[in-house]
LUMGU-236031 format. One line per 4 residues: number of its first residue (from 1); their letters; for each residue x, y, z of N, C-alpha, C. Coordinates in steps of 0.02 Angstrom, whole numbers, m for minus. Each point is the difference from the previous one (the first is absolute). Example, Ala and Ser with C-alpha at 12.3 -4.5 7.8 and 13.67 -1.06 7.14 Angstrom:
! residues 2
1) AS) 660,m284,390,m45,59,0,45,60,0 ~ m18,53,m36,42,59,3,m39,55,37 $
This chain:
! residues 98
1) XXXX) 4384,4667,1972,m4,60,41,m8,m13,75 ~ m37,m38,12,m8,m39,82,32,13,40 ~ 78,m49,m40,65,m24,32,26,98,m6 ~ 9,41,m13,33,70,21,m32,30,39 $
5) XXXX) m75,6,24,m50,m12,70,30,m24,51 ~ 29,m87,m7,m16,m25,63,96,5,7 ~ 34,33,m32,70,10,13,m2,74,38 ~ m35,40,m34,m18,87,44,m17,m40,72 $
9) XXXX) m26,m32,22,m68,m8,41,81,m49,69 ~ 11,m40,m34,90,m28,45,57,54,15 ~ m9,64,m31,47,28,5,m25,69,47 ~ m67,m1,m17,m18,49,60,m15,m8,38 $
13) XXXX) m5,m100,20,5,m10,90,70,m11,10 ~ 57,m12,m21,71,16,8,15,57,28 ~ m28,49,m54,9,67,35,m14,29,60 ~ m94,m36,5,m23,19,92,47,m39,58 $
17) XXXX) 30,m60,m31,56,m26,70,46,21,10 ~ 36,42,m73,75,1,11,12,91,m12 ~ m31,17,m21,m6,63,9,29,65,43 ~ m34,m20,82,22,41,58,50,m41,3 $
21) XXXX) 6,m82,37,53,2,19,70,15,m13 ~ 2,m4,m69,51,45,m50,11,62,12 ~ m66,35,m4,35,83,16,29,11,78 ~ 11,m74,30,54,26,66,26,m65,m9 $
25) XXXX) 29,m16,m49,61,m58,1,m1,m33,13 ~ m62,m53,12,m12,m66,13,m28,m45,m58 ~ m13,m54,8,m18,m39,m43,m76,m4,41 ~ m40,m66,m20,m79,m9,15,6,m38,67 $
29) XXXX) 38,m36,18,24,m47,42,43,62,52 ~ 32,26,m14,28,47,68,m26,36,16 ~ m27,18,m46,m70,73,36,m63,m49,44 ~ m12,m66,m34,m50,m38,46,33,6,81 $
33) XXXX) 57,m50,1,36,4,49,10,71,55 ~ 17,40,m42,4,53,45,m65,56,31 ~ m26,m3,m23,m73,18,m13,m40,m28,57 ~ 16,m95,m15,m34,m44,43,34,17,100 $
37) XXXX) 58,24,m25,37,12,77,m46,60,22 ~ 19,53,4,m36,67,m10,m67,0,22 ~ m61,m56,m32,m78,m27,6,12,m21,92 ~ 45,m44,m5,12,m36,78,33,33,44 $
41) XXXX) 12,42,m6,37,48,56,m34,51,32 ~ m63,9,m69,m50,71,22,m54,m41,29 ~ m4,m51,m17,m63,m37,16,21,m23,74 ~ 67,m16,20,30,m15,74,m5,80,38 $
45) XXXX) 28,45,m36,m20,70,24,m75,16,18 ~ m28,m3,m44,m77,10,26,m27,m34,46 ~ 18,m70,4,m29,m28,67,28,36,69 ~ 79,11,m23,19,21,69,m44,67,30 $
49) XXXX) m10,42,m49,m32,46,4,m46,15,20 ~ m69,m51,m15,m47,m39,25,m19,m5,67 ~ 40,m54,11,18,m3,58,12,54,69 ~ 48,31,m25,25,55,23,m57,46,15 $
53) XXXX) m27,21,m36,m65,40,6,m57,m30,62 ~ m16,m75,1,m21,7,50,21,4,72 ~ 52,m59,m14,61,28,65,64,25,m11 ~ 10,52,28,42,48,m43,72,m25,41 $
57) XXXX) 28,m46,66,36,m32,21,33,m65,m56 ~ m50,m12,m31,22,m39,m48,62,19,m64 ~ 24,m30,m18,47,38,m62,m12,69,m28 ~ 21,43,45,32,55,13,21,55,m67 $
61) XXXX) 44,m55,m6,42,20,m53,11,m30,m87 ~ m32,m68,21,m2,m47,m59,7,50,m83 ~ m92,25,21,m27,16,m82,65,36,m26 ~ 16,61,53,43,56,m44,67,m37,m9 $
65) XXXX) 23,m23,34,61,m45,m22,2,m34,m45 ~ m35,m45,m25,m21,m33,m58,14,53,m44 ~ m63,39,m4,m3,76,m63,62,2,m15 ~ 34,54,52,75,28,m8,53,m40,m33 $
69) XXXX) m23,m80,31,53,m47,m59,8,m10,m74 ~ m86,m3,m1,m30,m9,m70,24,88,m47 ~ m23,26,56,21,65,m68,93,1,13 ~ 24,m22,38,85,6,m31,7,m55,m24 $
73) XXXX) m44,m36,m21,12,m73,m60,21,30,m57 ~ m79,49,2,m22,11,m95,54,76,m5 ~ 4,36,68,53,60,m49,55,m21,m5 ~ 32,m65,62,72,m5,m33,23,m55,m71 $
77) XXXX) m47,m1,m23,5,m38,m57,8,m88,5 ~ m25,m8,71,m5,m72,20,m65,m39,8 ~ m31,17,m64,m62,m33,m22,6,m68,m13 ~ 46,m32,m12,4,m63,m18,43,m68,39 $
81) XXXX) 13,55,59,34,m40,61,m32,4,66 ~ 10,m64,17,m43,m15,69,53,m45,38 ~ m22,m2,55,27,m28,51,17,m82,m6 ~ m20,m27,m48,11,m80,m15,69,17,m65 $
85) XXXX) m12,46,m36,54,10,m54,71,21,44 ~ 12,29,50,39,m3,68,46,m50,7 ~ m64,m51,20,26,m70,41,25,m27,m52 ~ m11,15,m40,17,m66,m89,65,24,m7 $
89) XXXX) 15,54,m12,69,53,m16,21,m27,76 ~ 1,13,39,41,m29,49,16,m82,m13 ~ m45,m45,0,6,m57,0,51,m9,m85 ~ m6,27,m38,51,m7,m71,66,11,2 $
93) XXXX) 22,59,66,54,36,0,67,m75,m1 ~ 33,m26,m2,72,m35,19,3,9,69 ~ m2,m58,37,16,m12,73,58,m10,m5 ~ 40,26,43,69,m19,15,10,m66,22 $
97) XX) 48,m41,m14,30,m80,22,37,6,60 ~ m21,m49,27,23,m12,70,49,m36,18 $
């Protein structure tokens, strides 16, 4: 009986990892990834912000620019692309011969 315990018990921490990122089409690893972008952008936002607040000459414009990017990430359905996935797709494309 144990062993159908400790098989429930593997399958319902499966479930707490893979769970959400599934219900928006990622695996555990792309939702880390993208997730992890998102953490560093607000956390670069808030400093600017920060900042900003005490001297308001300072990045101006930073925080909300950031925001505005981040939310046309997640509505245009470009949750899983960033600016290094870009350079890679560029760098893969066939260079023309010289």
């Amino acid at each position: 009986m144990p062993r159908i315990k400790i098989y429930d018990l593997a399958m319902a921490v499966k479930r707490y990892f893979t769970e959400h990122p599934a219900s928006v089409g990622e695996t555990y690893g792309e939702h880390f990834r993208v997730a992890s972008h998102f953490a560093k952008e607000l956390v670069t936002a808030a400093m600017a912000a920060a900042c900003h607040a005490i001297l308001p000459s300072l990045f101006p414009s930073t925080a909300s620019s950031k925001v505005r990017r981040l939310h046309a990430e997640i509505t245009a359905g470009l949750r899983g692309k960033t600016h290094e996935d870009d350079i890679t797709q560029e760098a893969e494309q066939t260079q023309p011969v010289a």
